[in-house]
N, C-alpha and C positions, 0 to 999 in steps of 0.2 A: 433424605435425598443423598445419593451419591456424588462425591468430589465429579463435577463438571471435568471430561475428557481434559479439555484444551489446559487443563491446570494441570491434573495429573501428568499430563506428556506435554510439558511447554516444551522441554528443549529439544525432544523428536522432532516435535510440527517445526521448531525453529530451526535447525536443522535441515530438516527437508523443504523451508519454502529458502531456507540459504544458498542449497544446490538449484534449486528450479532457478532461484533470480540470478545467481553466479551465471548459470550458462546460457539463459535470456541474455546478461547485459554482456556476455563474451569479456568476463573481468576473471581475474586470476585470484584474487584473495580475496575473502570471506570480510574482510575491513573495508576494502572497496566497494562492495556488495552492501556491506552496514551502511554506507553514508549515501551511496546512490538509494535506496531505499527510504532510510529515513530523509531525505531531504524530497523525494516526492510524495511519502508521508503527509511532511510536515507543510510542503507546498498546496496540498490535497486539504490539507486542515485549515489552512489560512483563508480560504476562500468558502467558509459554511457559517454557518450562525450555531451559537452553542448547543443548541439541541440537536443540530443536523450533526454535528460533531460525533458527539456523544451514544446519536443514534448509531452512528459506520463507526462508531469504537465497538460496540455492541455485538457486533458480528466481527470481530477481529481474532484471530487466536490469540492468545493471551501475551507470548513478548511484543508481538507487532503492537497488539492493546498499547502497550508497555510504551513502546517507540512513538505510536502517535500522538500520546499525550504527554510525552518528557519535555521538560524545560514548558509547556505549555503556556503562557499567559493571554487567556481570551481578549480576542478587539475584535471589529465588527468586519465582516468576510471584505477579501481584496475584491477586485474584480478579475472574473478568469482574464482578461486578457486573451493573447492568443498561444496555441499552441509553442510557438517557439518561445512565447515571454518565461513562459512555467515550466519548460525546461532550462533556460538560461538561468532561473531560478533556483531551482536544481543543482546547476551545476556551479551556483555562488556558495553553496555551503561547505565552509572550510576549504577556500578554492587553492590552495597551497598542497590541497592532499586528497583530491579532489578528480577522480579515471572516471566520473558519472560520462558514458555514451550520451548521444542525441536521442538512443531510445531510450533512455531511463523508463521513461512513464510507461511506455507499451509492454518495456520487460517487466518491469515490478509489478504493471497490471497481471499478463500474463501470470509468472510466480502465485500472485494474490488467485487466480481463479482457481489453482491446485491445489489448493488449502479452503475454501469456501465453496460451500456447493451455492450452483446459479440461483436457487430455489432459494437459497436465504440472499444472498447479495444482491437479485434484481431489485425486490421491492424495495430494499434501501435506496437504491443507489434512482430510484424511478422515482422515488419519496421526495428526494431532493430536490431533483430538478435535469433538465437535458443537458446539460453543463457537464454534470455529473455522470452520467451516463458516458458522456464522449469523453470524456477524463480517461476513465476504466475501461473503455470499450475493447475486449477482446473478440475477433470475430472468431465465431463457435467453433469452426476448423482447427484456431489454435488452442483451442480449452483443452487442458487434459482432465482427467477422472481425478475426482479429490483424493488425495493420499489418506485422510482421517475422517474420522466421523463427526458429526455436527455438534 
């Protein structure tokens, strides 16, 4: 079998979902970008049971892979809460260094639907639960064409 795309070209895909979530969350550096991301990641991970986890790691390109599961230590899912809690959320991680927008979630959803075709990320994200789905909910008008192949 052939080395899996998303391994061969990690830092292209990474790369290119850097630019798409930079100019979603309207942030100026690629470091702001990093931590608005990983922290609704990581907020997105906190709230699944470890096979739902593992399942949306599954379908990740491989640094994101990389960022959902760093520093990881499994407990049992938070409660979503409401939209604003899990972005406040958000924007608690490393809050000294910390330009994450109100959109975070919508932009890094957005970003995430240009790197994943719908076809592999509905069933997941349907697998879960509706929680899940409004989490990532991008509406189809703003989806762009995946940059890579699956």
């Amino acid at each position: 079998m052939p080395m899996p795309y998303t391994y061969r070209h990690a830092s292209a895909e990474f790369r290119a979902f850097l630019a798409d979530a930079r100019a979603a969350l309207n942030l100026e550096s690629d470091n702001a970008t990093y931590t608005a991301t990983e922290a609704v990641l990581h907020c997105f991970r906190a709230r699944l049971t470890l096979p739902q986890a593992l399942g949306f790691a599954d379908i990740l390109p491989a640094v994101l892979r990389a960022i959902f599961v760093a520093g990881w230590h499994p407990m049992p899912p938070r409660p979503w809460g409401t939209r604003a809690d899990q972005i406040a959320e958000c924007k608690a991680l490393r809050p000294h260094h910390n330009l994450t927008p109100d959109t975070c979630i919508d932009a890094v959803a957005e970003a995430l639907y240009a790197q994943i075709l719908t076809t592999r990320l509905a069933p997941v994200l349907a697998a879960i639960g509706p929680q899940t789905e409004a989490f990532w909910y991008v509406p189809p008008d703003r989806r762009r064409a995946v940059s890579f192949p699956a």
